[in-house]
C-alpha positions in Angstrom: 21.4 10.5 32.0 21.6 12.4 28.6 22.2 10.3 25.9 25.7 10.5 24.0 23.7 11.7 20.4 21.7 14.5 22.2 24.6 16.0 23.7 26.1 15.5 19.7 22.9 17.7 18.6 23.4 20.0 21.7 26.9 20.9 20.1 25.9 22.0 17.0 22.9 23.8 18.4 25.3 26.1 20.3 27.4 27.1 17.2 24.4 27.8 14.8 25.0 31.3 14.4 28.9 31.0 13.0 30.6 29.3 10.0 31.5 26.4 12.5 27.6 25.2 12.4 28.3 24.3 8.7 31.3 22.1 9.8 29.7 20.6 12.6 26.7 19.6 11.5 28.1 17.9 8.0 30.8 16.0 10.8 28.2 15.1 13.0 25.3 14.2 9.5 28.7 12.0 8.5 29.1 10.4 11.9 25.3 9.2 12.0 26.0 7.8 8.3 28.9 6.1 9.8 26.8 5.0 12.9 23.8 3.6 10.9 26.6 1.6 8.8 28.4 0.1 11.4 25.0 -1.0 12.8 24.5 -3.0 9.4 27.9 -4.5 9.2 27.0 -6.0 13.1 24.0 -7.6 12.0 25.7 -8.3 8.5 28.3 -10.5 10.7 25.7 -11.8 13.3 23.8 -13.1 10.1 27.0 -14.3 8.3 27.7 -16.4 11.5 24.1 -18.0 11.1 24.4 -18.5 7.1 27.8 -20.7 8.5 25.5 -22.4 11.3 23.0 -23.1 8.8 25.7 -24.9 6.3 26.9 -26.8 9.3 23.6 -28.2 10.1 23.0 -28.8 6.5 26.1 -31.2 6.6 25.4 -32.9 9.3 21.9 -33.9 8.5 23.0 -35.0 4.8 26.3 -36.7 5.0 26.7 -37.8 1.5 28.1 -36.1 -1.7 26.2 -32.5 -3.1 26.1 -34.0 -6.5 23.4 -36.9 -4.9 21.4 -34.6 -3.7 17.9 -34.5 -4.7 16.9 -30.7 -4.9 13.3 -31.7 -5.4 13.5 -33.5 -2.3 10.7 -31.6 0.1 13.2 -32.3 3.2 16.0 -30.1 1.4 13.7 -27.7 1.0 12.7 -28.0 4.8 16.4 -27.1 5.9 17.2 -23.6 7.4 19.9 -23.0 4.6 17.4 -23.7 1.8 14.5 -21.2 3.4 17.3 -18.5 3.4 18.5 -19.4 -0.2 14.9 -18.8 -1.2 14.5 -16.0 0.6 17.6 -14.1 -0.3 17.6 -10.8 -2.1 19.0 -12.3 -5.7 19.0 -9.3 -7.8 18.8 -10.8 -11.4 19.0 -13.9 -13.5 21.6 -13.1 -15.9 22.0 -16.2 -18.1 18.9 -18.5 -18.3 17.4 -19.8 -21.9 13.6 -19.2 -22.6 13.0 -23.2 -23.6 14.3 -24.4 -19.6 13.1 -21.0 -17.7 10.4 -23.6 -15.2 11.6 -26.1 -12.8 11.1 -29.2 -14.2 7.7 -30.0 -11.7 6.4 -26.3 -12.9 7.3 -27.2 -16.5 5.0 -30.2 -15.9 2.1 -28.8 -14.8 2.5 -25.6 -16.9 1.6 -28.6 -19.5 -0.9 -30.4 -18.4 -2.7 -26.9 -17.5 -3.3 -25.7 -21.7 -5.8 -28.0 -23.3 -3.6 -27.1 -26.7 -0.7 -29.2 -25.9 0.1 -32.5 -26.6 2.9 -35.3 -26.0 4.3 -38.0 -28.4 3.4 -41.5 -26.5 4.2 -44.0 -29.4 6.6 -43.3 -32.4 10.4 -42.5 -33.0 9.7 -39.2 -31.0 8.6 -40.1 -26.9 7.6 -37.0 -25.5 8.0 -34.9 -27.9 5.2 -31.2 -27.4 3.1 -30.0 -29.8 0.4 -27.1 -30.2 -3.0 -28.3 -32.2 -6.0 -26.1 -31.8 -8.0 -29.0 -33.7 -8.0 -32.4 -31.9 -8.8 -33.7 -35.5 -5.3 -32.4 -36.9 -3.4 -34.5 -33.8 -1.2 -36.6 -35.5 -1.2 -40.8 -34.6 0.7 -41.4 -31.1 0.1 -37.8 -29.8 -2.6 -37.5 -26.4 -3.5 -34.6 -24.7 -0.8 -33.5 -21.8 -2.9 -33.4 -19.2 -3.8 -37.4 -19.8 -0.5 -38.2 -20.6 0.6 -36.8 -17.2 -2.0 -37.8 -15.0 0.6 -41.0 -14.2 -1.4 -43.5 -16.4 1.1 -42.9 -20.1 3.9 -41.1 -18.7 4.9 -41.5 -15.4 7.1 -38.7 -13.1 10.3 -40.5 -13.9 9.8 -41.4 -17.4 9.4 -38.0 -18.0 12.8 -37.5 -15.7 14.8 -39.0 -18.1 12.8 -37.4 -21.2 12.9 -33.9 -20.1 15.7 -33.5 -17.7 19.6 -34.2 -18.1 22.0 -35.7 -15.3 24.4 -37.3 -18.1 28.0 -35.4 -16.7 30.2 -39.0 -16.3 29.0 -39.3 -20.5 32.0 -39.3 -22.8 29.4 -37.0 -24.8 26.6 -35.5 -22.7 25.8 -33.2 -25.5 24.6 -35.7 -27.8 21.8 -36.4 -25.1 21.6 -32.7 -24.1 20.4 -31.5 -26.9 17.6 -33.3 -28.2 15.9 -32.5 -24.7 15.6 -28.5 -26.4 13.5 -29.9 -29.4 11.1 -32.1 -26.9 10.3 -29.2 -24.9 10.3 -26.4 -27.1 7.3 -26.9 -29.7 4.3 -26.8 -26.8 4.9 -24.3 -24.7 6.4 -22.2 -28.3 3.8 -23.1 -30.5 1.2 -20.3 -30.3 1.7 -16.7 -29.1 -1.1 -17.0 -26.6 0.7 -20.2 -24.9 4.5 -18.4 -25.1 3.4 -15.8 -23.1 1.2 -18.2 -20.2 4.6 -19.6 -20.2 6.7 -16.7 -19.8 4.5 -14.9 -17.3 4.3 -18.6 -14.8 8.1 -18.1 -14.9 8.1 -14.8 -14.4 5.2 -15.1 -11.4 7.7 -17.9 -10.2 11.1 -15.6 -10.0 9.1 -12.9 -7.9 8.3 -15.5 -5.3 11.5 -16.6 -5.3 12.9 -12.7 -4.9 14.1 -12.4 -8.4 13.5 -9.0 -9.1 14.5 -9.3 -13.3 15.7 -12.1 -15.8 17.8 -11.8 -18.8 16.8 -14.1 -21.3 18.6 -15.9 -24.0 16.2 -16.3 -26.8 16.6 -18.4 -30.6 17.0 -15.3 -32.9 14.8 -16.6 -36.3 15.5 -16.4 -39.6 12.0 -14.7 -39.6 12.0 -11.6 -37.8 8.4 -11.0 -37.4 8.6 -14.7 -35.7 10.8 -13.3 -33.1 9.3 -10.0 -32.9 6.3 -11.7 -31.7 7.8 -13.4 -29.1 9.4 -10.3 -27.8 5.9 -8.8 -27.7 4.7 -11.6 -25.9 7.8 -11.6 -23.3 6.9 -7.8 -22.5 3.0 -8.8 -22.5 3.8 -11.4 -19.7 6.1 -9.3 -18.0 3.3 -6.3 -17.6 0.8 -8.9 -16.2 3.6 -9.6 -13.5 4.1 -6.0 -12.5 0.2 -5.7 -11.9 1.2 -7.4 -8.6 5.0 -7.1 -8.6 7.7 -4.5 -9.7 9.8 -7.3 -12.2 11.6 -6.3 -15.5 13.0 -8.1 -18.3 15.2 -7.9 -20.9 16.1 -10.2 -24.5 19.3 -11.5 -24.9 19.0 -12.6 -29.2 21.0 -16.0 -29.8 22.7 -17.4 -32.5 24.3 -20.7 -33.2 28.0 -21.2 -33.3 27.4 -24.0 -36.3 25.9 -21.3 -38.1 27.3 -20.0 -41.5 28.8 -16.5 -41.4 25.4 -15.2 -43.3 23.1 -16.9 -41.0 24.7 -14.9 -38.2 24.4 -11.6 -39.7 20.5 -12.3 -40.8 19.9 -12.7 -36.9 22.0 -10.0 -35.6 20.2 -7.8 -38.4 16.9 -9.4 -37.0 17.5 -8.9 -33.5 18.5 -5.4 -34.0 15.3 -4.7 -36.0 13.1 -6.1 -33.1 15.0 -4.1 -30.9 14.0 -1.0 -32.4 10.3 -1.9 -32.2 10.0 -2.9 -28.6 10.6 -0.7 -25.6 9.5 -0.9 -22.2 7.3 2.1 -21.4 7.1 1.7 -18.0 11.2 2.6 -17.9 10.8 5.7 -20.4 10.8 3.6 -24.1 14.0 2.1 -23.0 14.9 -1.1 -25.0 13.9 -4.4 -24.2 16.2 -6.5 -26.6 20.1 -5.4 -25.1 22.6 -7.8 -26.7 23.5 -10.5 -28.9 25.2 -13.8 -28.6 26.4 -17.1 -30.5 25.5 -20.5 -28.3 26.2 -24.6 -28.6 28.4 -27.2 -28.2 32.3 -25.5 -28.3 34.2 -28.4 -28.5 32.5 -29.4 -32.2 31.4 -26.2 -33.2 33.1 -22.9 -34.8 34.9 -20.3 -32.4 34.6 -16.6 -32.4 38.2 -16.1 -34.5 35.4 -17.5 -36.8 32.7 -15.2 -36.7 35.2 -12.1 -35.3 34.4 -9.4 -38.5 30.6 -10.2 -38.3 30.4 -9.8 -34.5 32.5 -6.3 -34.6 30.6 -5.5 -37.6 27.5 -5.5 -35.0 29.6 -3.4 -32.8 29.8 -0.8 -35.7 26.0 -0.8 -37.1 24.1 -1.5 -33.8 26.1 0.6 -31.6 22.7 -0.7 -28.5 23.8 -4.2 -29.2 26.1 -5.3 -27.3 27.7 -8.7 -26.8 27.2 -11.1 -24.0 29.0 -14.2 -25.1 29.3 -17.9 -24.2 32.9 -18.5 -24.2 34.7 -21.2 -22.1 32.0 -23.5 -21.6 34.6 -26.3 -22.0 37.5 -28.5 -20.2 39.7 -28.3 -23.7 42.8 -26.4 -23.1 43.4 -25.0 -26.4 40.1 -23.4 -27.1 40.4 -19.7 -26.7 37.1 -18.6 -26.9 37.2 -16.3 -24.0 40.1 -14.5 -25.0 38.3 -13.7 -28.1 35.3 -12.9 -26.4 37.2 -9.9 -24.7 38.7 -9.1 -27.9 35.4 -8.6 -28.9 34.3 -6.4 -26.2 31.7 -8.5 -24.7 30.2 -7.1 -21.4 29.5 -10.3 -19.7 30.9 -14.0 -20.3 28.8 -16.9 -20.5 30.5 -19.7 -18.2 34.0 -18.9 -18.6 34.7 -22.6 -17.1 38.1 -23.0 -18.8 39.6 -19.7 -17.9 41.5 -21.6 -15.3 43.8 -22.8 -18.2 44.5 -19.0 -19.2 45.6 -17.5 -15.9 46.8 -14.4 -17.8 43.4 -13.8 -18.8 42.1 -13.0 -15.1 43.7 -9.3 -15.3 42.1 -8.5 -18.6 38.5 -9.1 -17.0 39.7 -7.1 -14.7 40.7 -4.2 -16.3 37.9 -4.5 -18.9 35.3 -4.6 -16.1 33.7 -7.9 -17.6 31.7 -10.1 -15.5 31.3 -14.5 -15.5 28.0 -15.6 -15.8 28.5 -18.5 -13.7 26.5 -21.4 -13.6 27.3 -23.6 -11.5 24.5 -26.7 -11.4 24.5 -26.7 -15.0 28.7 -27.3 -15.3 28.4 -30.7 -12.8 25.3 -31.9 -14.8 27.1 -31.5 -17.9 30.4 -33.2 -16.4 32.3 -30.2 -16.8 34.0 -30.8 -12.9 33.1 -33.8 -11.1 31.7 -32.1 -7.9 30.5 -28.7 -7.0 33.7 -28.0 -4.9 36.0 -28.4 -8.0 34.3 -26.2 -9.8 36.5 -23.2 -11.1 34.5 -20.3 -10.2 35.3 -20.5 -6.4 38.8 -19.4 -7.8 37.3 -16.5 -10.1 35.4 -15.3 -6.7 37.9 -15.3 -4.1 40.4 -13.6 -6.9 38.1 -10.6 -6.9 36.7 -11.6 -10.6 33.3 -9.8 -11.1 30.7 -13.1 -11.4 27.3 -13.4 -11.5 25.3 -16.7 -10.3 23.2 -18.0 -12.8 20.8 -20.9 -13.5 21.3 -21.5 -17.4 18.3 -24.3 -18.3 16.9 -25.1 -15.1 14.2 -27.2 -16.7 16.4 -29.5 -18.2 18.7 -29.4 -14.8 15.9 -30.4 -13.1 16.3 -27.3 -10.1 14.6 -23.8 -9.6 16.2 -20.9 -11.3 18.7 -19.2 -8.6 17.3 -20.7 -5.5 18.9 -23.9 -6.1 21.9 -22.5 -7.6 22.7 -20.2 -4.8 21.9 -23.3 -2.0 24.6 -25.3 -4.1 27.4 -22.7 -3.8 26.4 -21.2 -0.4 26.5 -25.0 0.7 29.6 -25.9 -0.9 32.0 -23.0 -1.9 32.3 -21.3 1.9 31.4 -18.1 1.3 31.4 -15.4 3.4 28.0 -13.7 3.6 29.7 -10.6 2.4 30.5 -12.6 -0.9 27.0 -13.6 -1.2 26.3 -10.3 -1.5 28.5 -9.3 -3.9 26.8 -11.9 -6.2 23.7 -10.6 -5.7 25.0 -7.2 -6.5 27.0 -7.7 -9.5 24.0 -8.9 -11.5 22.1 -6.2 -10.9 25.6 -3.4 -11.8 26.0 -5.8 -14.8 23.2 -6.5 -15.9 22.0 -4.7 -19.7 18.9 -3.1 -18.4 18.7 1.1 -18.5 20.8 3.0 -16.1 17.4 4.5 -15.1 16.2 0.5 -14.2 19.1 -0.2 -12.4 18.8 2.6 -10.3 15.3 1.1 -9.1 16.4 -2.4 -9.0 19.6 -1.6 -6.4 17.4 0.7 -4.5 14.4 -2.3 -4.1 17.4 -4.3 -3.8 18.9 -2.5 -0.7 15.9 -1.6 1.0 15.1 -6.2 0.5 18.9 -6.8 1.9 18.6 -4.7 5.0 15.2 -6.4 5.9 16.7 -9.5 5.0 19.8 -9.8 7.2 17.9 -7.9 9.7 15.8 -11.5 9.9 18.8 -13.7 9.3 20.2 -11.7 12.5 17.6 -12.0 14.9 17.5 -15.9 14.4 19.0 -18.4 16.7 
């Protein structure tokens, strides 16, 4: 019996003399296209009815509250749902900082592995990092890493609680929040040579976990040959990555918003110079720094009515640099960061947890095409909601809002960057598999990498999707 598609090419055969052929054969190239689609949206549903079966199972073997969850746990990552979160197509990281880019195990033995690096044992400072090349120059109280991890000075949850945050039922959780930057940041910062180790186990560490870029927020200096140099060492590490894997990354400058009005133009001024200096040849000299933005505490720090004239002076003198802001990162009712932040014109929005209390606000994202950087993990460890399911974002979603997961410190949240965060809303926000990929997508149409980079990405991205749910699919 003759298949239904050969008596389709038999038709157009028979009229390829006469303008019809033209017709035909564009109707019947459309109607394949339509097939071949149709055929993915069957196995798209056949997976998305697995994904559910997987969250199901998931619930019944852990019958206790997300938040308790132990993400380092080796069961968890045992469970059918977690082996698909790993092995789902993310796209980007859009929001993570360069001090928490490691899990916190990774961070750990990304330590004890450089023979430069040492830990505060005794002092006013416990576990405080530092870079000495000359053992002689160690201060009092300071041992190697690797002996102070080995499990005889500091044990695995000593250094929990000096190197990780879980403080969210704190009246203040930023008080202890922030002193974790400063214990981390000096050994893995402290030389060129050890900054890029670090970035490049990171970056080894999103490919296997099928990241295909990151976006990093990054302490804009006063210095800007400081910052250059970290630049140069973020592209270094990202070139010894692409020796095995296509990856690609791009520098997100930071400021602080305690920072004086003239401390936040030097940086934007530094950041725009370093931006001029580093490209990324493999993408045609395309730029590697993209955008600026102003971090910290917002309930105890200054807003962006504060800093508005400097940050659209930047608009003005460093037309490339544009804004992706945190804004919203709060449960205060009254602080209207985020409607500044689109007054501003900022491409993506850091958080955005408080836009619930500005309902009005949801059109103008809308219309301005601006996408959340949502992060979930990081809102319940800082106490933001209570639990995973009240968090905000499942609103922003199901409205339609553009969003992009995002991981934010996952050092100091003690979970792996994406992987965890997309197990935590695929567990708890029941959403469709279509949804998931709309995540997945957005950060990759949103993201502040070259039109030419994106169009690779989304086409590595497809071709990774369509093997993916082909596998989902053909699971029991």
């Amino acid at each position: 019996m003759q298949k239904t598609s050969d008596k389709k090419i038999l038709l157009v055969l028979k009229f390829h003399n006469t303008t019809k052929n033209i017709i035909l054969i564009l109707l019947f190239a459309i109607s394949q296209n339509l097939t071949a689609s149709d055929k993915v949206s069957t196995l798209e549903r056949r997976a998305d009815s697995i994904m559910r079966i997987m969250v199901s199972e998931y619930h019944k073997q852990y019958k206790k509250p997300f938040e308790t969850i132990n993400l380092t746990d080796s069961t968890i990552w045992n469970t059918r749902l977690y082996k698909f979160c790993k092995q789902l197509p993310k796209g980007g990281e859009l929001h993570v900082h360069s001090t928490a880019l490691l899990a916190f195990d990774d961070y750990c033995s990304f330590l004890a592995s450089q023979p430069n690096i040492y830990i505060q044992i005794e002092g006013d400072n416990i576990g405080h990092t530092l870079y000495q090349t000359d053992p002689y120059d160690v201060p009092a109280g300071y041992l190697p890493a690797r002996t102070c991890l080995s499990g005889n000075y500091l044990t695995r949850d000593r250094c929990l609680k000096l190197y990780t945050f879980n403080g969210g039922s704190q009246p203040n959780p930023w008080k202890d929040f922030q002193p974790i930057f400063r214990r981390i940041f000096n050994g893995a910062f402290g030389s060129p040579e050890n900054f890029e180790k670090y970035m490049e186990n990171a970056f080894n560490i999103y490919v296997e976990n099928n990241i295909q870029f990151a976006e990093i927020r990054i302490g804009s200096t006063m210095d800007r040959d400081i910052f250059l140099s970290m630049a140069e060492m973020i592209m270094k590490a990202c070139n010894n990555v692409r020796k095995k894997a296509d990856f690609h990354v791009s520098i997100i400058g930071t400021g602080n918003k305690g920072y004086s009005l003239e401390e936040v133009q030097k940086r934007i001024d530094n950041v725009a110079y370093v931006q001029q200096h580093i490209k990324d040849t493999l993408m045609g000299k395309c730029n590697v720094v993209t955008g600026f933005d102003l971090v910290s505490n917002e309930d105890c720090n200054n807003g962006f009515e504060y800093y508005y004239d400097v940050l659209k002076k930047c608009e003005h003198e460093h037309p490339d640099l544009k804004l992706y802001l945190h804004a919203g990162e709060t449960k205060n009712t009254k602080n209207d960061n985020i409607m500044w932040a689109i007054k501003l014109g900022a491409k993506r929005i850091g958080h955005a947890f408080n836009m619930y209390f500005f309902p009005d606000l949801y059109n103008e994202i809308r219309q301005n095409d601006i996408c959340i950087e949502t992060c979930p993990l990081s809102s319940v460890k800082l106490g933001y909601c209570s639990d995973m399911k009240s968090h905000p974002s499942i609103e922003y979603i199901h409205s339609g809002l553009p969003a992009a997961i995002c991981s934010d410190d996952p050092t100091i949240f003690e979970h792996t960057a994406l992987t965890d965060d997309f197990f935590a809303v695929i567990a708890e926000w029941n959403l469709s598999l279509s949804e998931v990929k709309q995540l997945c997508m957005n950060s990759i149409t949103y993201s502040s990498l070259s039109k030419k980079a994106k169009k690779r990405i989304m086409k590595d991205w497809k071709k990774r999707w369509a093997e993916f749910v082909r596998g989902i699919a053909e699971q029991k």
